[in-house]
N, C-alpha and C positions, 0 to 999 in steps of 0.2 A: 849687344851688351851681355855678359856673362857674369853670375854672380860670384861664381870660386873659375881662378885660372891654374886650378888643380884639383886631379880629382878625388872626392870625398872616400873616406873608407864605409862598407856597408851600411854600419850600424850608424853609422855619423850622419849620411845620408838617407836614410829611415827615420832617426829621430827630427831632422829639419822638414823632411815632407809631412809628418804625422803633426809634425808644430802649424803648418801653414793654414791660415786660415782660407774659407771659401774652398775649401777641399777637404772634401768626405770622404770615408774610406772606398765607397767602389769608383770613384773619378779617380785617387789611387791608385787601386789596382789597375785600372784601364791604362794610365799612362807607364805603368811601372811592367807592363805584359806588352808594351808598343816598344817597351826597351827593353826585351829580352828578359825581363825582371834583373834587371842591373838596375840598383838606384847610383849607383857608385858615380855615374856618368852625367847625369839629370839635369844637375846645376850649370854641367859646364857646356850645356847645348846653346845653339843661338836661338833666337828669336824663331827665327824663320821655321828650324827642324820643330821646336816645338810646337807653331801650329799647323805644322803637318801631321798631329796625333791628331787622331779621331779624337773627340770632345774637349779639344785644349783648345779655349779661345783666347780673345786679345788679356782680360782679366787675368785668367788662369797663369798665364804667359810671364806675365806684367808681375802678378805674385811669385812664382818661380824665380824669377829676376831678380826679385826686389836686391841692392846691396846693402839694405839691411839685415836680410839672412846668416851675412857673417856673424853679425854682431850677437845675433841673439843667436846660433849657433854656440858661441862660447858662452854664452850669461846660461843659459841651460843645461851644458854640460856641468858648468862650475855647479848649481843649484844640486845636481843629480850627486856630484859627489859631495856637498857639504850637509845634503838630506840624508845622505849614506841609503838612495836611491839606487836601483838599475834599470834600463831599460830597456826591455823582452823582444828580441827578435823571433823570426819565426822556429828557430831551432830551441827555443825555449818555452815558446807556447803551446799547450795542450792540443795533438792533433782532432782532436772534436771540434773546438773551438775554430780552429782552422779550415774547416769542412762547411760552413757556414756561407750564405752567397754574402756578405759583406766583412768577415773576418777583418779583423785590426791587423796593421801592417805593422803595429809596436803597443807595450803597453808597457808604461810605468811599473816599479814596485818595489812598496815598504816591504823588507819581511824576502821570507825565502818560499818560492811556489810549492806547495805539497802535492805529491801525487793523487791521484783521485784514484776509485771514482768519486766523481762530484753529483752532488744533488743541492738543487735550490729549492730557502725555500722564502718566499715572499710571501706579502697581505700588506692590509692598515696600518696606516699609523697609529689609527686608535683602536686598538683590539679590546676586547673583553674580557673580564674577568677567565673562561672558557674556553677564550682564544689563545689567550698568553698560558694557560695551562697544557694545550693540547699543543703548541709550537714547542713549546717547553718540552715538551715528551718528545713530541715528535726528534726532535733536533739533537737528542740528548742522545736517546735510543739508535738514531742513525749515526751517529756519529760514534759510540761505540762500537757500532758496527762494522766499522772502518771506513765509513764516507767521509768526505771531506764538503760540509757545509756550507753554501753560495747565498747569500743574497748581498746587500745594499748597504747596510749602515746606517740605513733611516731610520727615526721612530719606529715605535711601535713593533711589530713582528718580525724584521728586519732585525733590531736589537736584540729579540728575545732570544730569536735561531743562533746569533753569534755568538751569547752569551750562553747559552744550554750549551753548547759546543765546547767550550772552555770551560764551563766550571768541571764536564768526565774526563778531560786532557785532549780531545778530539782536535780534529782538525777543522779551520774555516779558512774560509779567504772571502774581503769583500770587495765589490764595484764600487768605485766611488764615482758619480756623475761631477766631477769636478776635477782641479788637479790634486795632484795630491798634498799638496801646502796647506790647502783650502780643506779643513773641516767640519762637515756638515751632518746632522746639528750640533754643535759648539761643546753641550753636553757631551759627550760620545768621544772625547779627546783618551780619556780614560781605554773605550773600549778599541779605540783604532791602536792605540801601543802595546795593548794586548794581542791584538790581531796581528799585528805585523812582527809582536815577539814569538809568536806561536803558527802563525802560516802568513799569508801576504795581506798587504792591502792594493786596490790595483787601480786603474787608470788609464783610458785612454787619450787621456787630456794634457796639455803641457801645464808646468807651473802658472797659476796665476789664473788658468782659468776657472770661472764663476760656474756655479749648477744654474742652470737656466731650463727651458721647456723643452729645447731642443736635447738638451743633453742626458736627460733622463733616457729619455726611449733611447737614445742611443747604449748609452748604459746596458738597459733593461735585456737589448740585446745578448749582453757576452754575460750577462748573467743566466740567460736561459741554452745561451750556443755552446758553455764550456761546460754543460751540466746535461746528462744522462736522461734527467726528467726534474720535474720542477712542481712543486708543492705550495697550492696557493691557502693559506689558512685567512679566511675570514677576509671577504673586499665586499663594496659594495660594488653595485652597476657599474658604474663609473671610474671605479680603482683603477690607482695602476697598474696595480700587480697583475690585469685582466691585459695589459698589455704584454708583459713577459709572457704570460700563458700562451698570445697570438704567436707571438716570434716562439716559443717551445713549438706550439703546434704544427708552423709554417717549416721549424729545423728538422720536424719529424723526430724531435723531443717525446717523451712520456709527459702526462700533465694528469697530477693527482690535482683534489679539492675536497677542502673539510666540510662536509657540511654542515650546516646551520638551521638554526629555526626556520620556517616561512616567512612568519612574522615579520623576522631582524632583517633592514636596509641592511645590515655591516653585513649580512649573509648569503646577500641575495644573488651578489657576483658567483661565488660558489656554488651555490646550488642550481644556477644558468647554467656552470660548466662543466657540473653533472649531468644536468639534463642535455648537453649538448656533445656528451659523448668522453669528460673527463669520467678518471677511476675515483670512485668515493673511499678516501683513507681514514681510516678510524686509529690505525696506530702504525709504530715504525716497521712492526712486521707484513703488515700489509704491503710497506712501500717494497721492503726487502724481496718478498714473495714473488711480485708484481713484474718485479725487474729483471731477477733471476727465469721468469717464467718455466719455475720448480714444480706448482702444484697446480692440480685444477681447481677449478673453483669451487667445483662440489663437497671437497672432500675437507674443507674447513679446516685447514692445517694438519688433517690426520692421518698418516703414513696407511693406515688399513688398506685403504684401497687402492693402493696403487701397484702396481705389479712392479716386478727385482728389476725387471729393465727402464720403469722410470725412474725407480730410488735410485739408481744407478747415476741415470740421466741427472736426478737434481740434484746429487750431492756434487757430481762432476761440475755444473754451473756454478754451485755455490763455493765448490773449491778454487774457483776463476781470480774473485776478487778479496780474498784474505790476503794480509801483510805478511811480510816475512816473519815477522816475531810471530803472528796466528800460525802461521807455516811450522815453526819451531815445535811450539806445543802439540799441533796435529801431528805431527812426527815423532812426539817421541812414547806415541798410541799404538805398540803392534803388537800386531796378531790377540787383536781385542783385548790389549790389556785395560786395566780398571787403576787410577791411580787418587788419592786424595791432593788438595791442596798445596799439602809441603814436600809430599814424592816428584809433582810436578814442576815445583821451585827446585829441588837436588838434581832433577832430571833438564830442565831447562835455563838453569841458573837467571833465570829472571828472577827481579824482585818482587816479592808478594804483591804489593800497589799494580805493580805493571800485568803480573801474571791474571790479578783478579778483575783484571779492566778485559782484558783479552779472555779468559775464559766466559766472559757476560757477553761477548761481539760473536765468539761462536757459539755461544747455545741460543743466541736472538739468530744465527743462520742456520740451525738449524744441521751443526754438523755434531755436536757433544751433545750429552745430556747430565745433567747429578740425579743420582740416584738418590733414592731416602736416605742409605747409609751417608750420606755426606761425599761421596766419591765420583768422581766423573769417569765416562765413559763415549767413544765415537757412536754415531748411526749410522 
C-alpha cells in the first residue's frame, strides 16, 4: 500500500513528514539520509522498502502509509495559504540553526525571517520588578545594536524582550511551542501581530497543535540553536529557561546570566549558571563585547591599553556584523572626517529617525563616538 501514486514535490513532502505524528525530527533525518535526502520519493515506497530503514518499524511504517496523509496534506496547505503562512525549508533556515544535532526539517511562519545575528533572550514568567527592567535594557540595547531578538512568547521576560525590541524598531522573531493558529497566552494576540508585522513568528508544529510538556523543550531547542548565545534573565532552580541554557550549552551556544540576589528563589537559576561557568551580564555592552571577543577583560572597555594591532583586530570584528544602512553611515567617514547629525543625513540621505537609531547601534559597538561639540566621529 502506498500513500500518494505520484511523487510529491520537495517542500510538499517535508511539510507531510514534519506533520506526522510519532516522528521526531532526528527519526526524520534518519529516514530522510537512508533516502539520499530526497523526501520527494518517501510516500510512494512500499511497506517492505520502508522497513528496510534502520529505525522504521511496523508503526513508523503504518504512519507513513496512513491514506489519510492525502487529506490532510491539502487541509494544511489550504490553512498555510489562508494564514498567509509559509513554510521554511532548509534553504530558508538560518545555517546555525541548521548546525544543531536535531535541526527541524521545516518550520512555519507568520511574518518575514530577518537576518541575524540572533540572540536569545529567555527567564520567568514572573519576573521582578528588576527583572523586567534589566530584560528591558537588555533587549532594547541589543537590538539597536542590530541583533535580532529570540525567545518564546511566554509571559513574563519572554514578552518583555519582544516587546523592548519593538518599541527601538529592532528586530525579533519568536518560537511558538505550538502551531501557529494556536496562541499562547491568549493575551499576547496583540504582541504576536506585532511580531510577525515586524520579523517572524515561527513554529515547528503543524496547525492545530496544542503546547504541551513535550513541546516546549522542543521549542526551547531552536530558540537556543538559531541564536549566537542566549541570555537568561532571572529563573529559578527549576525554570525553563535553565533548559534552553542546556541545549545553548550542549550547541556550543554563549550562555550569559543576570545575576541576582542570593536571597531570591527567581535568582537562584542564574546565579547556578554563573557559578557554573555562564558570563555574568550586567548590560547590553557587555553581551556585545563578549561576543565580538574585542576586549580583554582587564581593560574595562578602555581602548588605553591595547596595542594598534588589537584596536585593529576589534574594530575589524565589530565591523563583521553591522547592517548595510550602519555600513552606509561608516562610509561616509573618510580620512577622519568629523561630521554632525544633519551633514550625516545630506551625506547618507537617511531619515533623522533612522539615522539616529543607527548612530546609537554604532557607538554601543564601539565603532563612532560624539564628541562634546555634538559631532560624531570613527575609532
Amino acid at each position: 500500500m502506498k500513500s500518494f501514486e505520484v511523487k510529491l514535490s520537495r517542500v510538499d513532502a517535508l511539510l507531510l513528514l514534519n506533520g506526522l505524528p510519532k516522528l521526531g525530527p532526528v527519526s526524520l533525518r534518519k529516514i530522510l539520509h537512508a533516502n539520499n535526502n530526497d523526501p520527494s520519493n518517501i510516500f510512494a515506497l512500499s511497506r517492505s522498502k520502508l522497513l528496510s530503514i534502520g529505525g522504521v518499524g511496523s508503526t513508523i511504517a503504518d504512519t507513513i502509509l496512513d491514506p489519510s496523509n492525502v487529506k490532510w496534506l491539502r487541509k494544511e496547505k489550504e490553512r498555510i495559504d489562508s494564514l498567509g503562512v509559509s513554510f521554511l525549508t532548509e534553504d530558508h533556515i538560518p545555517s546555525l540553526l541548521q548546525e544543531i544535532y536535531d535541526p527541524p526539517i521545516g518550520l512555519y511562519s507568520r511574518g518575514l525571517l530577518p537576518n541575524g545575528p540572533y540572540i536569545a533572550i529567555v527567564g520567568t514568567r514572573q519576573p521582578s520588578l528588576y527583572g523586567q527592567r534589566i530584560c528591558y535594557e537588555l533587549s532594547s540595547g541589543l537590538a539597536k545594536a542590530g541583533f535580532c531578538i529570540v525567545s518564546g512568547m511566554a509571559r513574563g521576560v519572554d514578552t518583555v524582550a519582544h516587546q523592548a525590541a519593538l518599541d527601538v524598531k529592532g528586530k525579533t522573531i519568536a518560537f511558538l511551542g505550538s502551531g501557529l493558529d494556536i496562541i499562547y497566552p491568549p493575551e499576547n494576540i496583540k504582541l504576536y501581530q506585532n511580531i510577525s508585522d515586524n520579523g517572524a513568528v515561527l513554529s515547528e508544529f503543524p496547525f492545530g497543535r496544542k503546547a504541551d510538556r513535550r513541546t516546549f523543550p522542543m521549542r526551547n531547542r531552536l530558540v537556543s540553536g538559531i541564536s549566537s548565545a542566549v541570555i537568561v534573565v532571572e529563573s529559578a532552580l527549576n525554570g525553563g529557561s535553565l533548559i534552553t541554557a542546556r541545549f545553548a550549552a550542549d550547541q556550543g551556544r554563549q550562555v550569559f546570566a543576570v545575576p541576582g540576589r542570593v536571597d531570591q528563589p527567581a535568582s537562584a537559576g542564574c546565579n547556578e549558571l554563573i557559578r557554573d561557568g555562564a558570563t555574568l551580564v550586567r548590560s547590553a555592552r557587555d553581551v556585545v563585547e563578549e561576543i565580538e571577543g574585542s576586549l580583554i577583560e582587564s581593560i574595562s572597555f578602555s581602548r588605553d591599553h591595547l596595542t594598534e594591532k588589537e584596536i585593529i583586530r576589534s574594530k575589524d570584528c565589530r565591523m563583521r556584523i553591522i547592517s548595510e544602512d550602519e555600513k552606509t553611515v561608516m562610509e561616509a567617514f573618510v580620512d577622519g572626517s568629523v561630521y554632525n547629525a544633519e551633514e550625516l543625513v545630506e551625506k547618507t540621505k537617511l531619515s533623522i529617525p533612522k539615522l539616529s537609531a543607527i548612530l546609537t547601534s554604532l557607538e554601543l559597538k564601539e565603532l563612532i563616538k560624539k564628541r562634546s561639540d555634538g559631532r560624531f566621529e570613527t575609532l
